[in-house]
C-alpha positions in Angstrom: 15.4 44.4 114.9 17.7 42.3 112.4 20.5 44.7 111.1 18.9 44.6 107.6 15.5 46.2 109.0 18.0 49.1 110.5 19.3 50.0 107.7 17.6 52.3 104.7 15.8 50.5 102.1 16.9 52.4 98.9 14.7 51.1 96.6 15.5 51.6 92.9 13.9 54.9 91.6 10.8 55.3 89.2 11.4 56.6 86.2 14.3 55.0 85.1 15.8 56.9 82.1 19.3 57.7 80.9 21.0 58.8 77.5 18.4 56.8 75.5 15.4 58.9 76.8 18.0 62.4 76.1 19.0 61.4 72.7 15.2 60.4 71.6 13.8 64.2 72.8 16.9 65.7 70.9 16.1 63.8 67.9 12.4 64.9 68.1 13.1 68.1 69.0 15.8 68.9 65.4 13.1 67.4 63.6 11.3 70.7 63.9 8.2 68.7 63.6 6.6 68.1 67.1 3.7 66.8 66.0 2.5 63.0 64.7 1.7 63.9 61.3 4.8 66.0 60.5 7.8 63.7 62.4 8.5 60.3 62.3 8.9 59.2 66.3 5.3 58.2 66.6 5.1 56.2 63.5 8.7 54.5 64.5 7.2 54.0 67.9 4.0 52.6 66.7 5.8 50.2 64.7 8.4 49.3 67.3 5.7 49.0 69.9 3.3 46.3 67.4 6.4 44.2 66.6 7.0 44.0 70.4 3.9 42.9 71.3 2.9 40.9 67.9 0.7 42.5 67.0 -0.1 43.8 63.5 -1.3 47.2 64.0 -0.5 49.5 67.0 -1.8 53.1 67.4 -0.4 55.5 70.0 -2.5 58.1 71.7 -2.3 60.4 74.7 -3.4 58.2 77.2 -4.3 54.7 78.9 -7.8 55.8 79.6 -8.5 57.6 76.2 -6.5 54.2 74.6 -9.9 52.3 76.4 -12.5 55.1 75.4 -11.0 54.9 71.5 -10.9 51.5 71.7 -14.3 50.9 72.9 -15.7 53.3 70.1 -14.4 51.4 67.4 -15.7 48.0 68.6 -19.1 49.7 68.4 -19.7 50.5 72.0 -22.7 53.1 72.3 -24.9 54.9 74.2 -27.2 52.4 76.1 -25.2 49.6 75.5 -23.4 47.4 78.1 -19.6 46.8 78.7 -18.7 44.4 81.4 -15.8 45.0 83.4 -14.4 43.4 86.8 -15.2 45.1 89.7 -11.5 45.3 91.3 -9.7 47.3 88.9 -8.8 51.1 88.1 -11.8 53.1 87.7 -10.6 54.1 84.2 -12.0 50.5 83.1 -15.3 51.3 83.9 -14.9 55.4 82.9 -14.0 54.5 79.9 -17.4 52.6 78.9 -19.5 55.3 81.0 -18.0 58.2 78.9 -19.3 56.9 75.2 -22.7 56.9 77.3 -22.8 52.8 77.8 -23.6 51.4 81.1 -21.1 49.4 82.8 -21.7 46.1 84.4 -18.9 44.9 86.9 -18.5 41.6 87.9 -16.7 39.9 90.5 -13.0 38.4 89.9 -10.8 35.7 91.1 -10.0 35.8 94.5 -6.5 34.1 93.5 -5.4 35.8 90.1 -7.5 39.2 91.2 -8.8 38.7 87.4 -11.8 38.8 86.3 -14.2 35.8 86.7 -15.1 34.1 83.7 -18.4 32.4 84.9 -19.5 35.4 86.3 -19.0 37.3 83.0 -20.5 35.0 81.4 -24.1 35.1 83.5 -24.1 39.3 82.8 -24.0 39.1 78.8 -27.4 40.2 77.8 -28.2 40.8 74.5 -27.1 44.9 75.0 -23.9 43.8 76.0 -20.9 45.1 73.0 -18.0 44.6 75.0 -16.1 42.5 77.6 -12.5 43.9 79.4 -10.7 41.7 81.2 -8.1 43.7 82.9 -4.6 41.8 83.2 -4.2 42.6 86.5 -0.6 43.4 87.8 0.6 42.0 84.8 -1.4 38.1 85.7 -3.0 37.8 82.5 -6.9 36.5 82.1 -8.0 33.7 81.4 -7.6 34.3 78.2 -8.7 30.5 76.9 -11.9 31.0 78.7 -12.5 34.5 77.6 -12.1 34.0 74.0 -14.5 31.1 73.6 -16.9 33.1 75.6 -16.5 36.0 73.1 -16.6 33.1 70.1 -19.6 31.7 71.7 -21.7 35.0 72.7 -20.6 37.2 69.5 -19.2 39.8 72.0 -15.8 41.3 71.2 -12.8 41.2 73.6 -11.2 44.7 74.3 -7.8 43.6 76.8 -7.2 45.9 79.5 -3.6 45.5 79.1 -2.4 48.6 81.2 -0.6 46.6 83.4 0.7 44.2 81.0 3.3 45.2 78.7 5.8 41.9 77.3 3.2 39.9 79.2 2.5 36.3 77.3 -0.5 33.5 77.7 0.8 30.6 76.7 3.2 31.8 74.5 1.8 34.2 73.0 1.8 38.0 73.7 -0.9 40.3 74.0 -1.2 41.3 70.0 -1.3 37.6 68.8 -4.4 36.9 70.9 -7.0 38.4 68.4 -8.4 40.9 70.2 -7.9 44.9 70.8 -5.9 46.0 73.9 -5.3 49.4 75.5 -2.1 50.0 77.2 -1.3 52.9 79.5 1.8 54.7 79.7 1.3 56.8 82.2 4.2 57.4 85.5 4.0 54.5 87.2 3.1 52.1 84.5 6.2 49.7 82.8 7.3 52.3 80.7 6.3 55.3 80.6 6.6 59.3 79.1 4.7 60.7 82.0 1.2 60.0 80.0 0.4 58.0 77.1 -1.3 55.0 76.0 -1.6 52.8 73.1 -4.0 50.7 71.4 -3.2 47.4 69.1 -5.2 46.3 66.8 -5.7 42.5 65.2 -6.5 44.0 61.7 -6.4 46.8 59.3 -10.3 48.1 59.3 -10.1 48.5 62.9 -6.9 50.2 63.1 -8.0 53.3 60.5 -11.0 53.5 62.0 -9.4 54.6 65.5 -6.8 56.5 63.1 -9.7 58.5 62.3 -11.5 59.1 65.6 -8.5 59.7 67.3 -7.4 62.7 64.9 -10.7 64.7 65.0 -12.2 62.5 62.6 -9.8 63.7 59.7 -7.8 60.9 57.3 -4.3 61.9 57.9 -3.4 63.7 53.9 -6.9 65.5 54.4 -6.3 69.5 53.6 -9.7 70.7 53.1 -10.8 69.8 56.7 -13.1 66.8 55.5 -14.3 65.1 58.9 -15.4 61.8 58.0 -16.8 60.5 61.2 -17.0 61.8 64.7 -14.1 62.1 67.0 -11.5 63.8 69.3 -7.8 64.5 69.3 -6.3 61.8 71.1 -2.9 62.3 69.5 0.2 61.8 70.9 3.2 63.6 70.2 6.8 63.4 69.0 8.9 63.8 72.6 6.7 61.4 74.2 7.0 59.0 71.4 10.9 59.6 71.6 11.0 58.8 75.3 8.8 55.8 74.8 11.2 54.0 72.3 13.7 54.4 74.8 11.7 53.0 77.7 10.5 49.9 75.0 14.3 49.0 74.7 14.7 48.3 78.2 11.3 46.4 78.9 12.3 42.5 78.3 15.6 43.2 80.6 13.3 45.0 83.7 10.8 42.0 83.5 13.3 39.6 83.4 14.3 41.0 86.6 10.8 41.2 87.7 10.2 37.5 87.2 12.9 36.5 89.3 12.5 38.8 92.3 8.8 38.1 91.8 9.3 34.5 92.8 11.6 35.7 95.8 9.5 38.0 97.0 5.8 35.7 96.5 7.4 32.7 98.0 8.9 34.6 101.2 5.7 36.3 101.7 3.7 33.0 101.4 5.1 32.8 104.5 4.4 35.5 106.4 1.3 35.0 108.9 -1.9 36.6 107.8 -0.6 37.9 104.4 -2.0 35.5 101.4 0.2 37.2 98.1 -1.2 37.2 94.7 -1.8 33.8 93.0 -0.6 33.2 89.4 -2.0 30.7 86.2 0.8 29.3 85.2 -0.7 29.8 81.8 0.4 33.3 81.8 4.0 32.1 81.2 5.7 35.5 81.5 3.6 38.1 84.0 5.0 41.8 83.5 4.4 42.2 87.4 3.5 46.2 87.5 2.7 45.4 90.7 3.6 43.2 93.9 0.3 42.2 95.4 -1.2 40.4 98.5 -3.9 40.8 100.6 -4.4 40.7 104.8 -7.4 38.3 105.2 -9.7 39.1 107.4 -8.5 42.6 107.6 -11.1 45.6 107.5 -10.3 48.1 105.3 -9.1 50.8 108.6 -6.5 47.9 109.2 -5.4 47.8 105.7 -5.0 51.2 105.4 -3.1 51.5 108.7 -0.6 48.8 107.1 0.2 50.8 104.1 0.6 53.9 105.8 3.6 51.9 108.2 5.1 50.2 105.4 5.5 53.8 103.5 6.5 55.3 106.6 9.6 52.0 106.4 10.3 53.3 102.8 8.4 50.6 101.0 6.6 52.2 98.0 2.9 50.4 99.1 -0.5 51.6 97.7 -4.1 50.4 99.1 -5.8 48.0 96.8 -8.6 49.8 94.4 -12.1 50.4 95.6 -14.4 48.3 94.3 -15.9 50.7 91.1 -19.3 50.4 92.6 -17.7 52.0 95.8 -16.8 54.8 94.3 -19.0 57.9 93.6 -18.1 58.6 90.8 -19.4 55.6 89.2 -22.8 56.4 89.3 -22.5 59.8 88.1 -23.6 58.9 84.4 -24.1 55.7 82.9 -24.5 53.1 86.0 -26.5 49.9 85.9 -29.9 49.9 87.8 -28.8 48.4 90.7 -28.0 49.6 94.1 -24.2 49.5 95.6 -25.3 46.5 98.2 -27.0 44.6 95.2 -24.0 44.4 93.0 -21.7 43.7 96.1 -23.9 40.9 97.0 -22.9 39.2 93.5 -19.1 40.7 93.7 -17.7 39.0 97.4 -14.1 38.7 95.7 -14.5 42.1 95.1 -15.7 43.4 98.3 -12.8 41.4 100.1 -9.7 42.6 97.6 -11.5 46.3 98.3 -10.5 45.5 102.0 -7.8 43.4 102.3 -5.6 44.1 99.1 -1.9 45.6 99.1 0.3 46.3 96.1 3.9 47.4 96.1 4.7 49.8 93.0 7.0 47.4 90.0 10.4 49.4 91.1 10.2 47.0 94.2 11.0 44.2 91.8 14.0 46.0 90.6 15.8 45.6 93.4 18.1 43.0 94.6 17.7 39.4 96.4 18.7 40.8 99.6 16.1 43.7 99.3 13.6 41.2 98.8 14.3 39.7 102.3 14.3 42.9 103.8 10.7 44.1 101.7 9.5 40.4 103.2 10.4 41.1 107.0 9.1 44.8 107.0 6.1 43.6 105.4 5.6 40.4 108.5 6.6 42.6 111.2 4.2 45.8 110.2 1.4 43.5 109.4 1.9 41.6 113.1 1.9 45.1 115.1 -0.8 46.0 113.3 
């Protein structure tokens, strides 16, 4: 065993916070306002949080998955509609969809990017279908080219699952200047985070008031004789987490910075590790967020996999199995599914089925460490995947 493998790994630690994060919640807290619509930290945030991501309208609510649900509301998703999302992502994508009553449709993704898979989205629009989410996966951003003259094309509206993808850019430009809606999540692990939260940007003013609307109970936000104008929930976030999030959204560009170039480290020494095939990147995504480190073991059956992340933990590197497939979870077909059967739609997802095997990802703070960690991350990684 080299002398780097014998020593601790002492990764950097997730959250990262520091005077920022305490002067925000005191600020909140002498307010004596804790609530959106008497303070001022979510509408700062809000604002802060558009401008970073250009976007002209930005709405903050409690979390990534209700950020989706809102979302999806506003762009007119219904019960017994159709919303197409990949089949390798967080099951929130698809929960999201299911929840307002619409079926969801996943297709299969890239077997490079782990993205979703632009001529197979393409074959499942059918005239019920009101939305498509591509989900920016680790921060690799979809083809976003492909995607919007699919949407152009078709009539169906883009809604960006950008959970992972915070500062990301496609050729240039950043999530907000790409004309469509995107969700972000906040939650612990994500890029920045208050614990929970999410956010929702918006490419015009209609759309934004509407979610203001549905995410406050319904109510426009002087109302004072309880005058409900459409059907809704309380989605709001509130002033400490808004405080905590400014905080975190000054300190994104410098952490992805970082990212990038420990990113290319880490990818390139892993390239050459025997039977591990890292995540692939368009080059057209000219500044990835990495929330996660990923690669896959191919030919590996999902027992192996598993046994590989448990060793790597067990070294002290921070690695998570790959998501099941949504279809492989029961949940899915609790309310809402397609009429197909679990073997039918993995027959037409085989990307899918193998990332729901093979895949690995190491949590972001990975990429906060040094060079030399990198190495040491690399040769854990080869020598736990070659006893395994």
């Amino acid at each position: 065993m080299s002398d780097a493998l014998s020593r601790p790994l002492d990764l950097p630690a997730w959250p990262q916070f520091d005077d920022a994060e305490r002067a925000g919640l005191l600020r909140a807290l002498d307010q004596g306002q804790w609530w959106r619509m008497g303070g001022s930290e979510v509408d700062s945030f809000e604002s802060e949080f558009a401008d970073h991501h250009g976007a002209p309208h930005a709405l903050a609510v409690t979390n990534g998955t209700h950020a989706l649900e809102l979302a999806l509301q506003v762009l007119g998703v219904e019960p017994g509609s159709e919303v197409i999302v990949p089949a390798f992502t967080f099951i929130s994508s698809s929960q999201a969809a299911q929840r307002l009553g619409a079926v969801a449709v996943p297709v299969d993704v890239d077997l490079d990017t782990y993205c979703i898979d632009v001529e197979a989205t393409s074959a499942a629009v059918t005239s019920k279908t009101a939305a498509i989410m591509p989900v920016h996966m680790a921060g690799q951003m979809s083809d976003m080219d492909a995607l919007a003259k699919l949407s152009a094309d078709s009539g169906v509206p883009l809604l960006q699952d950008a959970a992972h993808a915070h500062g990301a850019r496609w050729r240039g430009k950043r999530v907000g200047e790409l004309g469509s809606v995107a969700a972000f999540s906040f939650q612990n692990g994500k890029l920045m985070t208050a614990g929970e939260g999410g956010a929702v940007t918006f490419p015009d003013a209609e759309l934004h008031e509407m979610a203001f609307l549905r995410h406050s109970c319904g109510r426009p936000r002087t109302d004072r004789l309880y005058k409900h104008r459409v059907a809704g929930s309380n989605f709001r976030i509130n002033e400490f987490s808004a405080s905590v999030l400014r905080a975190q959204l000054a300190r994104l560009d410098d952490q992805i910075e970082t990212r990038e170039a420990r990113s290319k480290v880490l990818s390139g020494l892993l390239a050459d590790v025997p039977g591990v095939e890292p995540q692939g990147r368009d080059e057209r995504c000219d500044r990835m967020s990495h929330y996660m480190a990923m690669f896959r073991i191919p030919g590996a059956t999902e027992e192996r996999r598993n046994a590989v992340v448990d060793a790597l933990v067990a070294r002290g590197v921070p690695a998570f199995t790959g998501f099941r497939a949504v279809y492989r979870c029961d949940a899915f077909w609790e309310t809402s599914a397609p009429a197909e059967s679990v073997e039918a739609i993995a027959q037409r997802c085989p990307n899918s089925e193998t990332l729901h095997a093979e895949c690995v990802w190491l949590h972001h703070r990975t990429l906060l460490g040094t060079e030399d960690q990198m190495h040491t991350v690399a040769e854990i990684i080869s020598d736990v995947v070659a006893s395994s």
